[in-house]
N, CA, C and O atoms as a Tripos MOL2 file, in Angstrom:
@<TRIPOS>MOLECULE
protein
  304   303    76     0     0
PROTEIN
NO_CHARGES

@<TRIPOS>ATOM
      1 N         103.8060  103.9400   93.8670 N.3       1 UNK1
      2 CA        103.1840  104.6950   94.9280 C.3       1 UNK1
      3 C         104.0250  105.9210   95.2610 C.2       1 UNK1
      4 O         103.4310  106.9870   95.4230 O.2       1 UNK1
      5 N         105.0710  105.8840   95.3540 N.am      2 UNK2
      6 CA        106.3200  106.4920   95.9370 C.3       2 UNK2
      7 C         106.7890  107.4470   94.7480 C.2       2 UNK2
      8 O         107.2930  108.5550   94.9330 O.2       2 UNK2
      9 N         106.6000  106.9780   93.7440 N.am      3 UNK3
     10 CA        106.7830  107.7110   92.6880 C.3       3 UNK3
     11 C         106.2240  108.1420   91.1940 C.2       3 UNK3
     12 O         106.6440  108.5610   90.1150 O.2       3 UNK3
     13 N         104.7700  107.6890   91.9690 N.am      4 UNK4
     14 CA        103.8080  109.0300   91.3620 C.3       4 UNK4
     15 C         103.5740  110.3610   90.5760 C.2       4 UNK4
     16 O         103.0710  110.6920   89.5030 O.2       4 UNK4
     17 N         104.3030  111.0720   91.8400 N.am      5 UNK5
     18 CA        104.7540  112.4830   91.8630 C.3       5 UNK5
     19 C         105.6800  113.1480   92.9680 C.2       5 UNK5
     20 O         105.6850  112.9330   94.1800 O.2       5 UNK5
     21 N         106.4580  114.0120   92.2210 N.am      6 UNK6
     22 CA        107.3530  114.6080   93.2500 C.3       6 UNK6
     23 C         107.0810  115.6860   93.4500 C.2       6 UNK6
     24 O         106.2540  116.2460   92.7290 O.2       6 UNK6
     25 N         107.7340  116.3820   94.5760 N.am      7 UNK7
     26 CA        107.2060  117.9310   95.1200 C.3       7 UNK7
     27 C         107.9560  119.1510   94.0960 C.2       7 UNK7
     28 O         107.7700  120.3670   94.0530 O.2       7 UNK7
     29 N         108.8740  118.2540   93.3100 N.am      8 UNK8
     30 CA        109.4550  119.5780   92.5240 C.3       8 UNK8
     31 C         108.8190  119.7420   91.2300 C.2       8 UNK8
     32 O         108.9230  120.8400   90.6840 O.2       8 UNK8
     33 N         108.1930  118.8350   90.6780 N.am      9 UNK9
     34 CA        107.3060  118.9260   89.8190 C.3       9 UNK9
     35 C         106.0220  119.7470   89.7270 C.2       9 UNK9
     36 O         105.3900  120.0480   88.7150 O.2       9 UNK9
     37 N         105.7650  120.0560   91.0550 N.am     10 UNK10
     38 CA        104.6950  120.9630   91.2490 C.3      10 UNK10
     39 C         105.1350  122.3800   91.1680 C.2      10 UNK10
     40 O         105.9140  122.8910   91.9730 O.2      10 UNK10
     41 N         104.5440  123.0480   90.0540 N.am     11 UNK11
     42 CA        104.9510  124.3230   89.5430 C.3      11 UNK11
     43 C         103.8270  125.2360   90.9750 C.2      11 UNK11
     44 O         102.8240  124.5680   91.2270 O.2      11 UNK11
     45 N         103.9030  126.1120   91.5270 N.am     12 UNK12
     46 CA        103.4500  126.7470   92.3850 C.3      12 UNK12
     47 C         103.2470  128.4670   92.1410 C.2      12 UNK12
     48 O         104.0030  129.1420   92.8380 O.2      12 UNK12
     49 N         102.3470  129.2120   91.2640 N.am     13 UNK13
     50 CA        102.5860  130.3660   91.1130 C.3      13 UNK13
     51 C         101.9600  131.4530   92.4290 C.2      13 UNK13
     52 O         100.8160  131.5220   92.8800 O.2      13 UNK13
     53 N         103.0340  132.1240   92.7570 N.am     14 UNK14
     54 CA        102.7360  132.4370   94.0770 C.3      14 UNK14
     55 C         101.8480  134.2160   93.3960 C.2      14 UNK14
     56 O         101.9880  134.8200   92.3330 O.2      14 UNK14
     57 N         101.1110  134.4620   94.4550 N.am     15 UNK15
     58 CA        100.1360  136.0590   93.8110 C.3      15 UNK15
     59 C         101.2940  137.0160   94.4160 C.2      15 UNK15
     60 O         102.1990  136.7600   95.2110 O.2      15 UNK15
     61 N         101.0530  137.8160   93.9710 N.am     16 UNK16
     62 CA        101.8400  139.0850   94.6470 C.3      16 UNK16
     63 C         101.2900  140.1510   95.4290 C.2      16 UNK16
     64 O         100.1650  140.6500   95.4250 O.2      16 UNK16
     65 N         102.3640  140.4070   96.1300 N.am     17 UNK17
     66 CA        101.9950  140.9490   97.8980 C.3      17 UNK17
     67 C         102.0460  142.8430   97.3340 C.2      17 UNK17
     68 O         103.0170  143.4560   96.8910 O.2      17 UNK17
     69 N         101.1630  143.1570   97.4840 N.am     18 UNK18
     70 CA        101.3320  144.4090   97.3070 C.3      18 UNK18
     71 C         101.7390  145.3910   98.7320 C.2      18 UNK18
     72 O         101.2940  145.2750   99.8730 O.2      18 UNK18
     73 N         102.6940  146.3290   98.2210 N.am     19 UNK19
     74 CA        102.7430  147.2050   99.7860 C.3      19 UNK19
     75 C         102.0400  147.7250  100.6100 C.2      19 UNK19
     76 O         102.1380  147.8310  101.8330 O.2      19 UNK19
     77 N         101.0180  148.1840   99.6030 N.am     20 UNK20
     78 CA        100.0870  148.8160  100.8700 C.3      20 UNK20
     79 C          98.8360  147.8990  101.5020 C.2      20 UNK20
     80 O          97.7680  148.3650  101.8990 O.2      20 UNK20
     81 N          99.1530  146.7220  101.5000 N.am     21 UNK21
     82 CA         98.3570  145.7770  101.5910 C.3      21 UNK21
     83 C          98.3790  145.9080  103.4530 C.2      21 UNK21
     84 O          99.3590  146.2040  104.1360 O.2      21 UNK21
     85 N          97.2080  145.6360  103.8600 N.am     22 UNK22
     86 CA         97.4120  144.9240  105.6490 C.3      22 UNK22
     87 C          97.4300  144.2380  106.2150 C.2      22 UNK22
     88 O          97.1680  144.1890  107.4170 O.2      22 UNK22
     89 N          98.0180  142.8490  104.9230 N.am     23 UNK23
     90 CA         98.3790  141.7320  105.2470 C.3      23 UNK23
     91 C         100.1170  141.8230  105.1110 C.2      23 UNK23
     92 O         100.7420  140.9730  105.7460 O.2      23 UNK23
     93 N         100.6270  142.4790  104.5830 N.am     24 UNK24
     94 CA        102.0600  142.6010  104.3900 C.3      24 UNK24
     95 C         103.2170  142.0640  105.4360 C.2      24 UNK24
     96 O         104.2780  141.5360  105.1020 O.2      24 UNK24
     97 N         102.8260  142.2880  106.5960 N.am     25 UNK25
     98 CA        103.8920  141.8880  107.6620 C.3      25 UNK25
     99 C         102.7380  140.9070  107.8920 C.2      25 UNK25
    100 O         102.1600  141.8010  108.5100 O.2      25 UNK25
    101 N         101.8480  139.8540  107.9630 N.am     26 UNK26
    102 CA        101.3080  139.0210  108.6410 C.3      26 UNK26
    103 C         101.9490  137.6110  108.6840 C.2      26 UNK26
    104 O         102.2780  136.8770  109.6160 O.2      26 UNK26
    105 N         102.0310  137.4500  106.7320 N.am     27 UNK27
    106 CA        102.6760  136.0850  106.3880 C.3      27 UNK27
    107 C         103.8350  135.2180  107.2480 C.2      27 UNK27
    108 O         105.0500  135.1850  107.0490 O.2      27 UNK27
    109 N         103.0570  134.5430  108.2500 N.am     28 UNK28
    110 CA        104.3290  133.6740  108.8520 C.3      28 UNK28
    111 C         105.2220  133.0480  108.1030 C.2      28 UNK28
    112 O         104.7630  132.7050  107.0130 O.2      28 UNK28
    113 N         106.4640  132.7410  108.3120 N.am     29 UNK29
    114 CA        107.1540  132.0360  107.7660 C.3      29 UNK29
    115 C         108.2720  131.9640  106.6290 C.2      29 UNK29
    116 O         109.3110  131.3220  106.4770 O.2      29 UNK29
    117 N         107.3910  133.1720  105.7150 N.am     30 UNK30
    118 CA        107.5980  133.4180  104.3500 C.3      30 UNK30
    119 C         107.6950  134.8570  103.6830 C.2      30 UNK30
    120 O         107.3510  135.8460  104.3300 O.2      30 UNK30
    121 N         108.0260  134.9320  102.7730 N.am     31 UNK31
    122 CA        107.5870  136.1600  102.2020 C.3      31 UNK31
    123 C         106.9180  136.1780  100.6680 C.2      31 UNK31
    124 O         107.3460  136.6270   99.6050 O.2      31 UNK31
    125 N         105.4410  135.3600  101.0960 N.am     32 UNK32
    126 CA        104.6230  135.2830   99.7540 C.3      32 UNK32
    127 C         103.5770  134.7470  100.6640 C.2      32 UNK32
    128 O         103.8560  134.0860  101.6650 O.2      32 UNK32
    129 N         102.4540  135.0240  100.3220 N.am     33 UNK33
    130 CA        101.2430  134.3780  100.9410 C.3      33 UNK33
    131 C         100.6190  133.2100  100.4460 C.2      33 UNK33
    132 O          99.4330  133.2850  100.1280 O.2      33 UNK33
    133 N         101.3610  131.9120  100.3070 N.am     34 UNK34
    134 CA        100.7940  131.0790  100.2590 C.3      34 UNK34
    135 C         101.5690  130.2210  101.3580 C.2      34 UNK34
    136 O         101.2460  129.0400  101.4790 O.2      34 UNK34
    137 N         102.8860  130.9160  102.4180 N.am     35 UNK35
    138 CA        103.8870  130.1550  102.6110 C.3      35 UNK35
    139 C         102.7630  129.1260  103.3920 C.2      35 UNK35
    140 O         102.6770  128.0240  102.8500 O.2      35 UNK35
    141 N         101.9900  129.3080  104.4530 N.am     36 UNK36
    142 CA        101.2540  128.4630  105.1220 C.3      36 UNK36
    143 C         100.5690  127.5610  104.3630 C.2      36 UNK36
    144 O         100.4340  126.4470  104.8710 O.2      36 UNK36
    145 N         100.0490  127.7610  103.1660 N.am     37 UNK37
    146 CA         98.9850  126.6680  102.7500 C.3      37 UNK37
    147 C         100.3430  125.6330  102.3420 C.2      37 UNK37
    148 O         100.1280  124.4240  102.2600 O.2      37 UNK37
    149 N         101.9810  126.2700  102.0490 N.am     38 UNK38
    150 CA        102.9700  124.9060  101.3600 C.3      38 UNK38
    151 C         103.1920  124.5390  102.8170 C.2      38 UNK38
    152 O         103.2400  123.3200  102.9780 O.2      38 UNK38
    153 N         103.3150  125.1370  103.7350 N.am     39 UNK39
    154 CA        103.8710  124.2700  104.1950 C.3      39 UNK39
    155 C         103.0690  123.1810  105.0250 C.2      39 UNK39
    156 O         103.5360  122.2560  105.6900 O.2      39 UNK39
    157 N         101.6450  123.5530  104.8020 N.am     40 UNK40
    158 CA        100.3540  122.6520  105.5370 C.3      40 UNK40
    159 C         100.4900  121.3830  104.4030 C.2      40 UNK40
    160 O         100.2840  120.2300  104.7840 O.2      40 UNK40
    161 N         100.8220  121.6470  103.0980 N.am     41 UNK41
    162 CA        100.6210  120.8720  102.2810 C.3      41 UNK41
    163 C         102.1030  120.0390  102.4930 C.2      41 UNK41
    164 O         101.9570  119.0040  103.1440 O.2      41 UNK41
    165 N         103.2150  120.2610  102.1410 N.am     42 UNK42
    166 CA        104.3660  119.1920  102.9720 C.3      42 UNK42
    167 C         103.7780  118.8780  104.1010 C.2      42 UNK42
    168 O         103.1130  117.9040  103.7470 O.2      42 UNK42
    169 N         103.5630  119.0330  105.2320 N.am     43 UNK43
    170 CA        103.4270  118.2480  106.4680 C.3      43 UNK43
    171 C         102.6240  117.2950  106.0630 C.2      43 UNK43
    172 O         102.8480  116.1560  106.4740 O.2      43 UNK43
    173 N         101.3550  117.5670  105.0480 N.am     44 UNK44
    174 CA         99.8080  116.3200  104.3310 C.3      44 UNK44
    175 C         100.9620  115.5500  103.5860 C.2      44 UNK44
    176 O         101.0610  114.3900  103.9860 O.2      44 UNK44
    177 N         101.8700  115.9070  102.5930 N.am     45 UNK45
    178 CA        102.3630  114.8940  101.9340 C.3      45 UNK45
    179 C         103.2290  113.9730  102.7700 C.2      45 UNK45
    180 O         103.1600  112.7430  102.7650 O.2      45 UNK45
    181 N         103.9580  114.6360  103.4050 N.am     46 UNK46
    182 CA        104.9220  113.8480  104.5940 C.3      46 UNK46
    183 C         103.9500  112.6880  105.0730 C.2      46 UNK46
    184 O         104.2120  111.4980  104.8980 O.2      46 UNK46
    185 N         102.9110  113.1110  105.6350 N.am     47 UNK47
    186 CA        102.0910  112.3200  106.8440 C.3      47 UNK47
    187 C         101.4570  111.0760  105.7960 C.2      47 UNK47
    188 O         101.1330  109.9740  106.2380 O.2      47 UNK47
    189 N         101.3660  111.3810  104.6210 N.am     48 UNK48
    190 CA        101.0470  110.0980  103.5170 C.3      48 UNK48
    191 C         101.5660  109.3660  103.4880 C.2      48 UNK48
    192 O         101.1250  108.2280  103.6540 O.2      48 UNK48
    193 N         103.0430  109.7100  103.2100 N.am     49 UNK49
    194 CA        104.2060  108.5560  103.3850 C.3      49 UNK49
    195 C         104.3010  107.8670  104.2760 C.2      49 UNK49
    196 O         104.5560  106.7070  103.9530 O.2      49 UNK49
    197 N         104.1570  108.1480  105.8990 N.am     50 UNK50
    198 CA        104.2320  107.6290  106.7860 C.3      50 UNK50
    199 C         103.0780  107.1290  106.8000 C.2      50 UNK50
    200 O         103.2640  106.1710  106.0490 O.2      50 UNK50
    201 N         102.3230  107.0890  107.0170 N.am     51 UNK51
    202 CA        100.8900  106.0850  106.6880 C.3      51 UNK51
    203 C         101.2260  105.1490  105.4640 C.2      51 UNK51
    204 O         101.3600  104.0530  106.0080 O.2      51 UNK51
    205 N         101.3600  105.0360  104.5990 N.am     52 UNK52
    206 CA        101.3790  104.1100  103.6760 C.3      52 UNK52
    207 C         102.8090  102.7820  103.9420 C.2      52 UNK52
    208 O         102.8490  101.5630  103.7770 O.2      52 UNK52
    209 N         103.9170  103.9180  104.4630 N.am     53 UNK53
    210 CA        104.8760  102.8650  104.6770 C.3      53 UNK53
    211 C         104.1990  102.0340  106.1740 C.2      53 UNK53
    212 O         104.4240  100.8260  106.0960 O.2      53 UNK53
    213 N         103.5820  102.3500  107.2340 N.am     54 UNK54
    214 CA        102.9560  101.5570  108.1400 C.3      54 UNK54
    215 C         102.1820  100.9090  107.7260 C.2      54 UNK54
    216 O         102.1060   99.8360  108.3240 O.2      54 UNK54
    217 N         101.3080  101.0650  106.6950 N.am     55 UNK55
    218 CA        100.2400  100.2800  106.1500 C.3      55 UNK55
    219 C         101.0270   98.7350  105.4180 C.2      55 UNK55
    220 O         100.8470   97.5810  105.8060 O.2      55 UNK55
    221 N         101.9860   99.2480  104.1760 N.am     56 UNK56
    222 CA        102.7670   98.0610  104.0390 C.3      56 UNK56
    223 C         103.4460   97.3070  105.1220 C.2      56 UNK56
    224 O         103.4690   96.0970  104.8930 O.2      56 UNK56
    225 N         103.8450   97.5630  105.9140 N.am     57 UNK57
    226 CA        104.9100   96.9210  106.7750 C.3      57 UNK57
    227 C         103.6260   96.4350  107.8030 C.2      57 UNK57
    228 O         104.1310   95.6640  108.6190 O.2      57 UNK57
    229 N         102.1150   96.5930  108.0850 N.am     58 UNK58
    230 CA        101.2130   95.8270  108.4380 C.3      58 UNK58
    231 C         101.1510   94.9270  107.6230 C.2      58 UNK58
    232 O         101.6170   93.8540  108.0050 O.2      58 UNK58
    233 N         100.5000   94.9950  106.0340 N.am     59 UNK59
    234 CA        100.4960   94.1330  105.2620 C.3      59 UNK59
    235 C         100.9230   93.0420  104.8690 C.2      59 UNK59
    236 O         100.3190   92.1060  104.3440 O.2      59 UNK59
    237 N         103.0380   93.2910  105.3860 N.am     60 UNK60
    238 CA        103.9090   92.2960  105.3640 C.3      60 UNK60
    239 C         103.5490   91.6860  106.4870 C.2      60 UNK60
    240 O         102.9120   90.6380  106.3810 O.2      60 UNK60
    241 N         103.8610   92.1830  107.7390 N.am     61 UNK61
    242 CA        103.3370   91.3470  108.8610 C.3      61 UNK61
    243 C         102.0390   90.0250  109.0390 C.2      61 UNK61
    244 O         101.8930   89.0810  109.8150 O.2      61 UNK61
    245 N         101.2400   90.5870  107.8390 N.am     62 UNK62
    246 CA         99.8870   89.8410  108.0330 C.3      62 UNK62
    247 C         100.4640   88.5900  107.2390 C.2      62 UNK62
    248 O         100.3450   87.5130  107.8240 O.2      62 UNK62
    249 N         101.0990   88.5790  105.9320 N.am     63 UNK63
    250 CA        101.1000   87.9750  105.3060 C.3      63 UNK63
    251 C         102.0330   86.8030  105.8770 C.2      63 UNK63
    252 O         101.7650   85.6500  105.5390 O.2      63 UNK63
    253 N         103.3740   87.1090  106.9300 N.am     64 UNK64
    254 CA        104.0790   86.3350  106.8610 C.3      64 UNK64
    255 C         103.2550   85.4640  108.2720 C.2      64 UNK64
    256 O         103.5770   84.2890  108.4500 O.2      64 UNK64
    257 N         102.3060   86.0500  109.1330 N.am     65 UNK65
    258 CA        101.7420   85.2910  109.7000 C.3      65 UNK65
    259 C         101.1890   84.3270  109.4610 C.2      65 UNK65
    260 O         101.2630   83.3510  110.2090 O.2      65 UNK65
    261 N         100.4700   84.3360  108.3280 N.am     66 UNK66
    262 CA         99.6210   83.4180  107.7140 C.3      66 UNK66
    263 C         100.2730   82.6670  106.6500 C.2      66 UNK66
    264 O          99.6830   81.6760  106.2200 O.2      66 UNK66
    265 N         101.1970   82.9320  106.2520 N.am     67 UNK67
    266 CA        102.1580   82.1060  105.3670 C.3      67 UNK67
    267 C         102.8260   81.0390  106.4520 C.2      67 UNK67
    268 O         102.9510   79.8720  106.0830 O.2      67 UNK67
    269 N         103.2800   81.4420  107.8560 N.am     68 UNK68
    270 CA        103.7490   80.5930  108.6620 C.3      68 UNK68
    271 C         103.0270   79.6740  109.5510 C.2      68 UNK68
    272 O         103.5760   78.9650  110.3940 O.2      68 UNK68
    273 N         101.4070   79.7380  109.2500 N.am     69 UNK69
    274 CA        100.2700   79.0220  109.6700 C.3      69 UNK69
    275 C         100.3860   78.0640  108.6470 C.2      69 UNK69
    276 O         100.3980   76.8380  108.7670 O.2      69 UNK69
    277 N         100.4500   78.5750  107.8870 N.am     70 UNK70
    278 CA         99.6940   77.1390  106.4410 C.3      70 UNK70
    279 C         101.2930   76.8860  106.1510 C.2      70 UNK70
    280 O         101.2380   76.8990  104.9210 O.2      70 UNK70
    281 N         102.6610   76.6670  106.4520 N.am     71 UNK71
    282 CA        103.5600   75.9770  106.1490 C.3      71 UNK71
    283 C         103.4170   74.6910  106.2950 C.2      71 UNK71
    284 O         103.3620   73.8630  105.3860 O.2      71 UNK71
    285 N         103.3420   74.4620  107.6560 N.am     72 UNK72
    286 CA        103.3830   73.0160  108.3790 C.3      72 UNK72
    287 C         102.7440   72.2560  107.8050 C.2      72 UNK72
    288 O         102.9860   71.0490  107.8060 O.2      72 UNK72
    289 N         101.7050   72.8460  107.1340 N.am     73 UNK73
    290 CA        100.4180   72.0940  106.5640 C.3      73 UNK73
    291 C         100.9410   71.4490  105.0890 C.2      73 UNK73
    292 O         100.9000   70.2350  104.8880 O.2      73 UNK73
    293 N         101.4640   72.4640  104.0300 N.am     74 UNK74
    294 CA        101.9080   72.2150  102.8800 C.3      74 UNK74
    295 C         102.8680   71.3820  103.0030 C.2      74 UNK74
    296 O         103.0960   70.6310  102.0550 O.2      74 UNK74
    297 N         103.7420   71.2960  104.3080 N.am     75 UNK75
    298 CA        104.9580   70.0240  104.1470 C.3      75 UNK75
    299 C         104.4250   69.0550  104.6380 C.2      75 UNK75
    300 O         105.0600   68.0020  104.5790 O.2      75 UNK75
    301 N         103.0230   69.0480  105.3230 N.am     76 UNK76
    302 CA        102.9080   67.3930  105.1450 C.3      76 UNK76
    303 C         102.2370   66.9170  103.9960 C.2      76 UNK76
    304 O         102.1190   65.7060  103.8080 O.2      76 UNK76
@<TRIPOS>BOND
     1     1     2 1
     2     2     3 1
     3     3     4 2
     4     3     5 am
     5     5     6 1
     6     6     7 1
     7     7     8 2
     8     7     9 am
     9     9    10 1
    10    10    11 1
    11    11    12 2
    12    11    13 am
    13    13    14 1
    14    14    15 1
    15    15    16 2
    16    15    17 am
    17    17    18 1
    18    18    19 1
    19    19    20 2
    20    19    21 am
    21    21    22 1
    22    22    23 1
    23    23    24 2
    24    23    25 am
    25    25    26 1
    26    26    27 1
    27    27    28 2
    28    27    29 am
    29    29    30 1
    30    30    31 1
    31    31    32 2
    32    31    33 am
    33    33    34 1
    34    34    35 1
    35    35    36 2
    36    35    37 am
    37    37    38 1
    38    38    39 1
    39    39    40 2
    40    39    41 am
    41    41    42 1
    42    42    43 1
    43    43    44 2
    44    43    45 am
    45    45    46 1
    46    46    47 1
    47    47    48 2
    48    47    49 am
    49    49    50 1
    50    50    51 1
    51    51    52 2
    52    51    53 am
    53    53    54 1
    54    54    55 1
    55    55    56 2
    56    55    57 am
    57    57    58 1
    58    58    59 1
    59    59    60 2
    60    59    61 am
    61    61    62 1
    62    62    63 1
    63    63    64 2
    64    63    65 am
    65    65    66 1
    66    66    67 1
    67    67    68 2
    68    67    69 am
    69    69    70 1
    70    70    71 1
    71    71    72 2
    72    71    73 am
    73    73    74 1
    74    74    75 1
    75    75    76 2
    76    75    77 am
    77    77    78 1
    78    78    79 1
    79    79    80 2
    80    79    81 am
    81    81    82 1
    82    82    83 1
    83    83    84 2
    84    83    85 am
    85    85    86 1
    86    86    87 1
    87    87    88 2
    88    87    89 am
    89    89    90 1
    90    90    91 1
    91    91    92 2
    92    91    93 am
    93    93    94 1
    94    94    95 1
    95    95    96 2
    96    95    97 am
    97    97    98 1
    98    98    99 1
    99    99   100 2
   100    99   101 am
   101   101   102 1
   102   102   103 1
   103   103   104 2
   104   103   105 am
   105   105   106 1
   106   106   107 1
   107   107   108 2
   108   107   109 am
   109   109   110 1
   110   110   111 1
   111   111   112 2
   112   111   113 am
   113   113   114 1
   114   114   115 1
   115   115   116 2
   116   115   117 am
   117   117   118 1
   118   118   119 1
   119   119   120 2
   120   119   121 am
   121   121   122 1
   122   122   123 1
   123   123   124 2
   124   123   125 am
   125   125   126 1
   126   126   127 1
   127   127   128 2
   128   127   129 am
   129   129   130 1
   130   130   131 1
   131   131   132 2
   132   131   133 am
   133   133   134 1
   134   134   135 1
   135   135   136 2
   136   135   137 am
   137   137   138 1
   138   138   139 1
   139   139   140 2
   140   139   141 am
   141   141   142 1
   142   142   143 1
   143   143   144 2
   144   143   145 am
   145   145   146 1
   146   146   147 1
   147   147   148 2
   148   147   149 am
   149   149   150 1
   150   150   151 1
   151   151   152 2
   152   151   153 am
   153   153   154 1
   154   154   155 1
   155   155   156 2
   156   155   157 am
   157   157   158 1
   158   158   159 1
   159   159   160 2
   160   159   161 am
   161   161   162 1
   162   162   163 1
   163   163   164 2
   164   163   165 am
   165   165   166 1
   166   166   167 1
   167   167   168 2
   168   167   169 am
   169   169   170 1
   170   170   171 1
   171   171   172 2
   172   171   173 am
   173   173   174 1
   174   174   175 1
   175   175   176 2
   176   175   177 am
   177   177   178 1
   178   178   179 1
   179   179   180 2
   180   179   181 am
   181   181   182 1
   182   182   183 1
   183   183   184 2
   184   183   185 am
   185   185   186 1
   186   186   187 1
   187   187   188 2
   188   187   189 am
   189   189   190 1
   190   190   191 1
   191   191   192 2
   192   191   193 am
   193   193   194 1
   194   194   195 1
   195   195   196 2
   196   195   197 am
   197   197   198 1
   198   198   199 1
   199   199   200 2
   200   199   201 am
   201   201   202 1
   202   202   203 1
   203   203   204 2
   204   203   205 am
   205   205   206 1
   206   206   207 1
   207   207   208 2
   208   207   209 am
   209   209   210 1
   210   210   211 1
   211   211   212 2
   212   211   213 am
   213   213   214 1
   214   214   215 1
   215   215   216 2
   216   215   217 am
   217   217   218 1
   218   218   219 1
   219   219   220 2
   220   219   221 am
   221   221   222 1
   222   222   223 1
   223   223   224 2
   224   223   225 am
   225   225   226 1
   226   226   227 1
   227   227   228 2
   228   227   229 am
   229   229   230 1
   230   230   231 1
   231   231   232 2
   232   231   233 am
   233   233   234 1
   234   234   235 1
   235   235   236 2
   236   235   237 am
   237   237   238 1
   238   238   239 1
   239   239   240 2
   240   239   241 am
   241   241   242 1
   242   242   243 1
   243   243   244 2
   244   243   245 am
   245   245   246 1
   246   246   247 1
   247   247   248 2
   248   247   249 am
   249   249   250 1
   250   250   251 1
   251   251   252 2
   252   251   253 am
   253   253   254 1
   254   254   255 1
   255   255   256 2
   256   255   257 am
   257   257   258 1
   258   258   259 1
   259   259   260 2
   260   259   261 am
   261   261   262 1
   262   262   263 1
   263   263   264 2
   264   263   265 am
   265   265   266 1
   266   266   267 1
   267   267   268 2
   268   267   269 am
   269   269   270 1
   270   270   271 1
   271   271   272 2
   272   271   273 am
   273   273   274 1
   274   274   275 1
   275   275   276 2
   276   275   277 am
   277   277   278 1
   278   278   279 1
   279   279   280 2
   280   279   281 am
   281   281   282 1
   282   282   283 1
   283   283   284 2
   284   283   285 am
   285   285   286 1
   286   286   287 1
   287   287   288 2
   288   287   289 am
   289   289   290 1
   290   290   291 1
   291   291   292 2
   292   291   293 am
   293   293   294 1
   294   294   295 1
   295   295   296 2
   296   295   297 am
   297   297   298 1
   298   298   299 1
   299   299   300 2
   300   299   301 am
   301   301   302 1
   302   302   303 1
   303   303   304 2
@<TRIPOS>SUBSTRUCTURE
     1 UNK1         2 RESIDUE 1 A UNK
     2 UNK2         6 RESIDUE 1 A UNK
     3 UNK3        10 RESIDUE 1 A UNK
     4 UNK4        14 RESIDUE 1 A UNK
     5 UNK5        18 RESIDUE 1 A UNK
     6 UNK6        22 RESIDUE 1 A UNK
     7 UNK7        26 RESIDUE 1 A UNK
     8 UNK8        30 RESIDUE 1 A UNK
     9 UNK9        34 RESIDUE 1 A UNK
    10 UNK10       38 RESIDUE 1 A UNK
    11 UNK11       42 RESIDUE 1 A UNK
    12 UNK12       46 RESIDUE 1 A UNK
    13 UNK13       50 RESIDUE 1 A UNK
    14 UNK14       54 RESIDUE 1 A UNK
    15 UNK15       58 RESIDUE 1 A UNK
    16 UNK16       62 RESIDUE 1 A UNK
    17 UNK17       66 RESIDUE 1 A UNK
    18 UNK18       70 RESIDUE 1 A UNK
    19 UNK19       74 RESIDUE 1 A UNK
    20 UNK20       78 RESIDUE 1 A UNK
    21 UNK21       82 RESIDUE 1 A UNK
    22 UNK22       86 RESIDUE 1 A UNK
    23 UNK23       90 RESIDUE 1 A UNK
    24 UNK24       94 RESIDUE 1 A UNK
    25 UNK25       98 RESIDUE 1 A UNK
    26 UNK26      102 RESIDUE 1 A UNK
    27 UNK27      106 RESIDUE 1 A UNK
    28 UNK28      110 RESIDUE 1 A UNK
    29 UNK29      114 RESIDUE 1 A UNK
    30 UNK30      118 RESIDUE 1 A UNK
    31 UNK31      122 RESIDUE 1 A UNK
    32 UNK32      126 RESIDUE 1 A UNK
    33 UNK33      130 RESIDUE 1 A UNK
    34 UNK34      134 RESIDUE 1 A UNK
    35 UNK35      138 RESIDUE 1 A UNK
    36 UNK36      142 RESIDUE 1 A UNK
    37 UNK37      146 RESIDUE 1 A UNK
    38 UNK38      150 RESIDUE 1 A UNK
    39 UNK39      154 RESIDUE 1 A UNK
    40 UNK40      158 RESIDUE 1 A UNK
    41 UNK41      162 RESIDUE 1 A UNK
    42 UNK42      166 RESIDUE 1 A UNK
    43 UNK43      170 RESIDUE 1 A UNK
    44 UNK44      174 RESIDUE 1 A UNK
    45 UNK45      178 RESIDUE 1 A UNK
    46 UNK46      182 RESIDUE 1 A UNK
    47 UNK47      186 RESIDUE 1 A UNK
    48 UNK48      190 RESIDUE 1 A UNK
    49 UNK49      194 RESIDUE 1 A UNK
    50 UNK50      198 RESIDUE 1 A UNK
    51 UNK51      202 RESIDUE 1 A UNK
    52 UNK52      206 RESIDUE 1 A UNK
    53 UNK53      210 RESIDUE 1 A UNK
    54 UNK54      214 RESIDUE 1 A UNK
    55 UNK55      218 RESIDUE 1 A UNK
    56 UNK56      222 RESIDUE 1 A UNK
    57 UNK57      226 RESIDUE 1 A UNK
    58 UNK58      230 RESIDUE 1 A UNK
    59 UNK59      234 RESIDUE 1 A UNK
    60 UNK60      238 RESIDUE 1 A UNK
    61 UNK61      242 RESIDUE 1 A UNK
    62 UNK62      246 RESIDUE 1 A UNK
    63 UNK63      250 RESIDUE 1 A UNK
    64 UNK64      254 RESIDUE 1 A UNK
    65 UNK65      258 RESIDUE 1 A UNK
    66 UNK66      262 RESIDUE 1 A UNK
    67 UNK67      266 RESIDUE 1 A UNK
    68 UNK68      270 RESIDUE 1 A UNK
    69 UNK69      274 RESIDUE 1 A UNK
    70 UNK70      278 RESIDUE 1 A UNK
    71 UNK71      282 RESIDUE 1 A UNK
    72 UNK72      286 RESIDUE 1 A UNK
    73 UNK73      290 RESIDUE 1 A UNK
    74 UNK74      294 RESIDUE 1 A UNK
    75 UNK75      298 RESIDUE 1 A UNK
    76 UNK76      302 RESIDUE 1 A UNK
């Protein structure tokens, strides 16, 4: 799950900013116009991880509940 894919593996070709453009000073953040869509896209990959590791650590929870229901039972 975890290691799928990594973020450095993703080759990213950025377009080029021309000068007389009247987007030139707009780009927050960065100096290439995609900086917003990477960094919308880290915060989506981040927020995956954290969802999936809560999802397992529900999963464990469920399981050891119900593993500790049906113990008593299997030792008699």
């Amino acid at each position: 799950m975890f290691g799928l894919i990594g973020v450095d593996s993703v080759e990213i070709k950025y377009p080029s900013k021309e000068l007389e453009s009247r987007y030139t000073r707009v780009f927050p953040g960065g100096s290439h116009a995609t900086s917003v869509v990477e960094t919308v896209g880290m915060f989506l990959f981040a927020l995956y991880h954290v969802s999936t590791i809560i999802v397992l650590i529900n999963m464990l929870q469920s399981y050891l509940d119900i593993y500790g229901q049906f113990l008593p039972r299997l030792r008699a």
